[in-house]
N, CA, C and O atoms as a GROMACS GRO file, in nm:
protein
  292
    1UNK      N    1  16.419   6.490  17.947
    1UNK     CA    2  16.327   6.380  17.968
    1UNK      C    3  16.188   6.413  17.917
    1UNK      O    4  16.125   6.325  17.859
    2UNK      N    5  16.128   6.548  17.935
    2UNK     CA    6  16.025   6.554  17.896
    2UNK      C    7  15.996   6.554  17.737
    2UNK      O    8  15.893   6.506  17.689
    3UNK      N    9  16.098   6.612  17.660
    3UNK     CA   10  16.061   6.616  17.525
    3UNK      C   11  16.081   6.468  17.481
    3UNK      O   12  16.049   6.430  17.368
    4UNK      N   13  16.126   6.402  17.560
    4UNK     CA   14  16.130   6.214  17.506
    4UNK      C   15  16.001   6.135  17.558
    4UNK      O   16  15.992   6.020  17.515
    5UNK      N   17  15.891   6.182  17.650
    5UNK     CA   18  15.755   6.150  17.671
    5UNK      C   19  15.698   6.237  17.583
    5UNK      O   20  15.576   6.222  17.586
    6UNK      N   21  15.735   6.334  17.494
    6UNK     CA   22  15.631   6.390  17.496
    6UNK      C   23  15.653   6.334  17.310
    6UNK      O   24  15.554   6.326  17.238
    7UNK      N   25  15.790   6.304  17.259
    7UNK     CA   26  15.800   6.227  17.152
    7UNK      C   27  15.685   6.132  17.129
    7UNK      O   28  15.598   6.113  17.044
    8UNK      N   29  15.737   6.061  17.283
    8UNK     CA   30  15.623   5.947  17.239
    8UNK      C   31  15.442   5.916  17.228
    8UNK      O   32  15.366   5.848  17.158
    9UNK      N   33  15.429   6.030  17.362
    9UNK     CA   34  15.347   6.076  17.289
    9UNK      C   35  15.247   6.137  17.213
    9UNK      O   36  15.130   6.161  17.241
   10UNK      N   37  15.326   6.165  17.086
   10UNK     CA   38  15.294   6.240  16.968
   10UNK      C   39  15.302   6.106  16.908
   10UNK      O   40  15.184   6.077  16.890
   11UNK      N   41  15.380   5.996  16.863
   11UNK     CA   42  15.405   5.881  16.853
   11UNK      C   43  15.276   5.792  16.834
   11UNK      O   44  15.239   5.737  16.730
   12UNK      N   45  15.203   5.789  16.988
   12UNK     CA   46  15.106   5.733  17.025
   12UNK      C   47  15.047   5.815  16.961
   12UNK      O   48  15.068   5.796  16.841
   13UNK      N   49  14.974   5.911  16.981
   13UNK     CA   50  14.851   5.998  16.929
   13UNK      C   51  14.831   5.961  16.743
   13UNK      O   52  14.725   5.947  16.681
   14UNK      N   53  14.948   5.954  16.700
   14UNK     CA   54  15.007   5.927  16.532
   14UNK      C   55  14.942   5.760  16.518
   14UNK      O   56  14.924   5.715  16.404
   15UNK      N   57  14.926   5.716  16.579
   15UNK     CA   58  14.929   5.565  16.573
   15UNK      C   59  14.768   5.576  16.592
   15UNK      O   60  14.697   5.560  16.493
   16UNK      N   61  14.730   5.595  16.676
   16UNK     CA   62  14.576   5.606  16.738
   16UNK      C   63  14.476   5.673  16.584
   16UNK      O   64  14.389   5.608  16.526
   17UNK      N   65  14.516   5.803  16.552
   17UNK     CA   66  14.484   5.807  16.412
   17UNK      C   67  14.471   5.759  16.315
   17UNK      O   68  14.368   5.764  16.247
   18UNK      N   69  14.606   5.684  16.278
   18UNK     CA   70  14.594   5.616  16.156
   18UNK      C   71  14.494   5.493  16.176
   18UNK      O   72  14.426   5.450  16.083
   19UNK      N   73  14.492   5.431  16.331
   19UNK     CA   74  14.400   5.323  16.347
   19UNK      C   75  14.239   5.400  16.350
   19UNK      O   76  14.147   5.344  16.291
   20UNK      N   77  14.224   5.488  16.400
   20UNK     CA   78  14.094   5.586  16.353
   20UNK      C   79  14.071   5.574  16.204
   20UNK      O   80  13.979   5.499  16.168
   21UNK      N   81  14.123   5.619  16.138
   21UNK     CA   82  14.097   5.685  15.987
   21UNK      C   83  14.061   5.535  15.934
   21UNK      O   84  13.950   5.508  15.887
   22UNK      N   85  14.147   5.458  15.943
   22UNK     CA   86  14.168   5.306  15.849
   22UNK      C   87  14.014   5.258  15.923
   22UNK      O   88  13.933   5.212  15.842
   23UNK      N   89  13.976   5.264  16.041
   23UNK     CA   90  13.861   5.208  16.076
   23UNK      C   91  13.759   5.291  16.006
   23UNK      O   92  13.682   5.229  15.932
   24UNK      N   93  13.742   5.447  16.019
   24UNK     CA   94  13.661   5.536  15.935
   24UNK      C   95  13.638   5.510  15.812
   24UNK      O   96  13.530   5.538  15.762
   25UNK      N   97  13.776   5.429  15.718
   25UNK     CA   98  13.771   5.402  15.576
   25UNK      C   99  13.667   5.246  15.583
   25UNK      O  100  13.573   5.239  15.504
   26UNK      N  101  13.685   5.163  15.653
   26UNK     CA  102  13.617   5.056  15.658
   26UNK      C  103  13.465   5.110  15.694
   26UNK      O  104  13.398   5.066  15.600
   27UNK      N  105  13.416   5.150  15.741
   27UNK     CA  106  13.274   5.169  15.780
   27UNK      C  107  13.234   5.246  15.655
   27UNK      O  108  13.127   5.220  15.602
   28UNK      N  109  13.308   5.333  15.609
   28UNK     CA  110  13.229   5.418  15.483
   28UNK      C  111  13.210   5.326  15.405
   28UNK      O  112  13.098   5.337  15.356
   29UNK      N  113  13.290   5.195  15.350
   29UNK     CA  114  13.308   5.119  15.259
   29UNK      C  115  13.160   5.005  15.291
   29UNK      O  116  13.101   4.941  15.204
   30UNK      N  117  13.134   5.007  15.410
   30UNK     CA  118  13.064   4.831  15.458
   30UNK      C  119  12.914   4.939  15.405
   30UNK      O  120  12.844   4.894  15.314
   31UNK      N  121  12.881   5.054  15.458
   31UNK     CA  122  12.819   5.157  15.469
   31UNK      C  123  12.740   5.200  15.300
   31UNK      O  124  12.622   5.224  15.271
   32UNK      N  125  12.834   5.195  15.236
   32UNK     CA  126  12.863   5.208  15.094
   32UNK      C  127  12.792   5.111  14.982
   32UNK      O  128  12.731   5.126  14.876
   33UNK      N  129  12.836   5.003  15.067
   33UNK     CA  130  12.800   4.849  15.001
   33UNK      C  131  12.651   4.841  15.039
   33UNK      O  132  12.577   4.786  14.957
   34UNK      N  133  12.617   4.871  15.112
   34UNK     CA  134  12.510   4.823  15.180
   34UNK      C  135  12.401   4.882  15.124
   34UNK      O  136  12.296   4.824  15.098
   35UNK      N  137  12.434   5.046  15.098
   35UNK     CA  138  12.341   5.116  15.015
   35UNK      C  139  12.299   5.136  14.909
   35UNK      O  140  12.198   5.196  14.873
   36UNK      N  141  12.413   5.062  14.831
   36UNK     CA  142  12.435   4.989  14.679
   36UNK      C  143  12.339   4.859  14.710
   36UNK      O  144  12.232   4.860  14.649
   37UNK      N  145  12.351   4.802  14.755
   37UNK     CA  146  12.257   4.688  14.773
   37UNK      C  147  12.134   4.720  14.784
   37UNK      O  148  12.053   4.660  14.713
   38UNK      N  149  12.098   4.805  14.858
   38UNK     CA  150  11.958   4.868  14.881
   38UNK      C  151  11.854   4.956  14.804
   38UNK      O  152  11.734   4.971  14.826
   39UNK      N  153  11.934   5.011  14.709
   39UNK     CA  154  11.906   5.035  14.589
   39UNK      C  155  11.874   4.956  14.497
   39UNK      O  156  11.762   4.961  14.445
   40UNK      N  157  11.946   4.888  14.470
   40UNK     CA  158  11.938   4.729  14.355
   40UNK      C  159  11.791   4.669  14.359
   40UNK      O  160  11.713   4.645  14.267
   41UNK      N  161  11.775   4.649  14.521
   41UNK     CA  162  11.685   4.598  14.563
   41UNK      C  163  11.606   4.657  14.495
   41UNK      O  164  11.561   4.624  14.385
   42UNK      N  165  11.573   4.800  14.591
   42UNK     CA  166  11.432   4.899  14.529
   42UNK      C  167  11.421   4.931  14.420
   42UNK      O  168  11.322   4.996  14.389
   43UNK      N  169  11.533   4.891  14.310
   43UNK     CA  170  11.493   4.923  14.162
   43UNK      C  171  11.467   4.815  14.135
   43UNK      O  172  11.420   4.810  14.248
   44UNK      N  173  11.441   4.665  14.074
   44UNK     CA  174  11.410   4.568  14.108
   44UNK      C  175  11.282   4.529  14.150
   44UNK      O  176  11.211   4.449  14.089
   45UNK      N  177  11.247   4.598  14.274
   45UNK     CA  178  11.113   4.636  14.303
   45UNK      C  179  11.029   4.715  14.264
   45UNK      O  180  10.909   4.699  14.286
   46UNK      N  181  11.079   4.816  14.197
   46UNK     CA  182  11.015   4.928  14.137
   46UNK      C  183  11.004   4.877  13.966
   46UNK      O  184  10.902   4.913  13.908
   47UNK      N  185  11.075   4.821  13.912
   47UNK     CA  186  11.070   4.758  13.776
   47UNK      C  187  10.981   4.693  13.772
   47UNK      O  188  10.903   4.698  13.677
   48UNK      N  189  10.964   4.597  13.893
   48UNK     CA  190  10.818   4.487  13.859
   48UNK      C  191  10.681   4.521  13.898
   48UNK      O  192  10.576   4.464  13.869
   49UNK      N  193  10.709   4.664  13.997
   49UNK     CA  194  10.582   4.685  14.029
   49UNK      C  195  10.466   4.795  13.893
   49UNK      O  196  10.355   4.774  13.844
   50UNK      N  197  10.577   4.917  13.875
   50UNK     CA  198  10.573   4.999  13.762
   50UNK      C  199  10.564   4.980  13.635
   50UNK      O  200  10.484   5.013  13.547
   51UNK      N  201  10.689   4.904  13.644
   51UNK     CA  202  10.705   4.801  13.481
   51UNK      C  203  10.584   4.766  13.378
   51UNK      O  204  10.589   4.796  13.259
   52UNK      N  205  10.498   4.712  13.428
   52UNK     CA  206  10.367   4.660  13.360
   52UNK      C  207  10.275   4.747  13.349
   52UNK      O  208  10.194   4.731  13.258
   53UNK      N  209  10.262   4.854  13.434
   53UNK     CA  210  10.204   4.908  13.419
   53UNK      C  211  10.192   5.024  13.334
   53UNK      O  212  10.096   5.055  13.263
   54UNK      N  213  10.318   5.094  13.356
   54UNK     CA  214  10.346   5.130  13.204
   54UNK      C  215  10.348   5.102  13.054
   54UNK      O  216  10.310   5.177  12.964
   55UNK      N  217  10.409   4.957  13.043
   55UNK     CA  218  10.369   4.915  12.908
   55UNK      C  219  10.269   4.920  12.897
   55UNK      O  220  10.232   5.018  12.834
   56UNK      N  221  10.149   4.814  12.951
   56UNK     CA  222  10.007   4.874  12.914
   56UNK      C  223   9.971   4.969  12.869
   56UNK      O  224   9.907   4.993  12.767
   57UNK      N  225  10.004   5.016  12.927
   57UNK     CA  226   9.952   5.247  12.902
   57UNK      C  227   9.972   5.264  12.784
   57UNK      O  228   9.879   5.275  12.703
   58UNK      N  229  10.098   5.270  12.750
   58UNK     CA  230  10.186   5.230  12.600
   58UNK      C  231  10.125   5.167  12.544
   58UNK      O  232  10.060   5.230  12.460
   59UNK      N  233  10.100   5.018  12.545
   59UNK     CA  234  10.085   4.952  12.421
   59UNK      C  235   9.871   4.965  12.447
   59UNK      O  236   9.810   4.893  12.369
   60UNK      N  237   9.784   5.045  12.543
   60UNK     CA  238   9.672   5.065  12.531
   60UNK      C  239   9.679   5.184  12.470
   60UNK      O  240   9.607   5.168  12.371
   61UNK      N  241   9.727   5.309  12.465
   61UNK     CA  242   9.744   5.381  12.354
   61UNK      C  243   9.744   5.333  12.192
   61UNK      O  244   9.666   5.355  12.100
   62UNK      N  245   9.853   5.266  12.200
   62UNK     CA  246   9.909   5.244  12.078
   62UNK      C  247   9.776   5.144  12.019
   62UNK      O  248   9.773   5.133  11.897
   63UNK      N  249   9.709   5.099  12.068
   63UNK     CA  250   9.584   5.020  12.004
   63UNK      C  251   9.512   5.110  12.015
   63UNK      O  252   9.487   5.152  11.902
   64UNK      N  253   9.474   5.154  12.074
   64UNK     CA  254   9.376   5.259  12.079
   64UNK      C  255   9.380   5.352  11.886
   64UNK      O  256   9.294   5.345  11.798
   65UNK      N  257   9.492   5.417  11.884
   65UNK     CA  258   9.556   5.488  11.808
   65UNK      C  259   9.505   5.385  11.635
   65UNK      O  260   9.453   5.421  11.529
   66UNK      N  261   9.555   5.252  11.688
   66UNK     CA  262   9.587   5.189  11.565
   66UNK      C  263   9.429   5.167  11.533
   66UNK      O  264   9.387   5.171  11.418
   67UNK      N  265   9.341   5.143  11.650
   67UNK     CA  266   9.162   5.111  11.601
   67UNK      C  267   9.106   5.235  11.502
   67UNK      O  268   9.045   5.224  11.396
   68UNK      N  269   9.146   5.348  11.567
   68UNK     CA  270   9.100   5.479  11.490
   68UNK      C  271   9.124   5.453  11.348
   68UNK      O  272   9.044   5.460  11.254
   69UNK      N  273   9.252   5.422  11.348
   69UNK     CA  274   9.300   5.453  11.153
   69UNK      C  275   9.249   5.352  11.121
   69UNK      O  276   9.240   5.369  10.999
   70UNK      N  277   9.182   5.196  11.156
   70UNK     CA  278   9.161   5.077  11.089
   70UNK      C  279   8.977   5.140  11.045
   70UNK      O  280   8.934   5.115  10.933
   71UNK      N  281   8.911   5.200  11.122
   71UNK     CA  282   8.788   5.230  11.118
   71UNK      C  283   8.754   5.350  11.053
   71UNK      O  284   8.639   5.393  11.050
   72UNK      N  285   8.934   5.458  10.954
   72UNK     CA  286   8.872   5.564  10.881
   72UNK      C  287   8.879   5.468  10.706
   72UNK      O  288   8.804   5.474  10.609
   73UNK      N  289   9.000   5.392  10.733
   73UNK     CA  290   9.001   5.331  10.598
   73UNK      C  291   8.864   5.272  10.584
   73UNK      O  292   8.832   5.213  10.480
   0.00000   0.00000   0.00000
């Protein structure tokens, strides 16, 4: 009798796991998504804040650069 409770459970305990893990796989996944999203965001945010400001820099160099050579010719 006892090794037939104790079948079951091992049975149960087997079952309780797989419903563990499959829930563990769902939270990494919602978890996952979410931080992908959150990223997107902050690059997005960081493109429009940075973005302009850099080109400027760039293209105020690059005039800068281009006044010099117009004023040796």
């Amino acid at each position: 009798m006892g090794s037939i409770f104790s079948a079951i459970g091992g049975c149960i305990s087997a079952i309780v796991g797989a419903i563990a893990s499959i829930i563990m796989t769902i939270v990494n996944v919602i978890v996952m998504i979410l931080v992908t999203i959150w990223d997107v965001i902050l690059d997005i945010i960081c493109c429009r804040c940075f973005g302009s400001r850099r080109s400027s820099r760039r293209s105020g160099r690059s005039r800068r650069s281009g006044g010099g050579r117009s004023g040796v010719i």
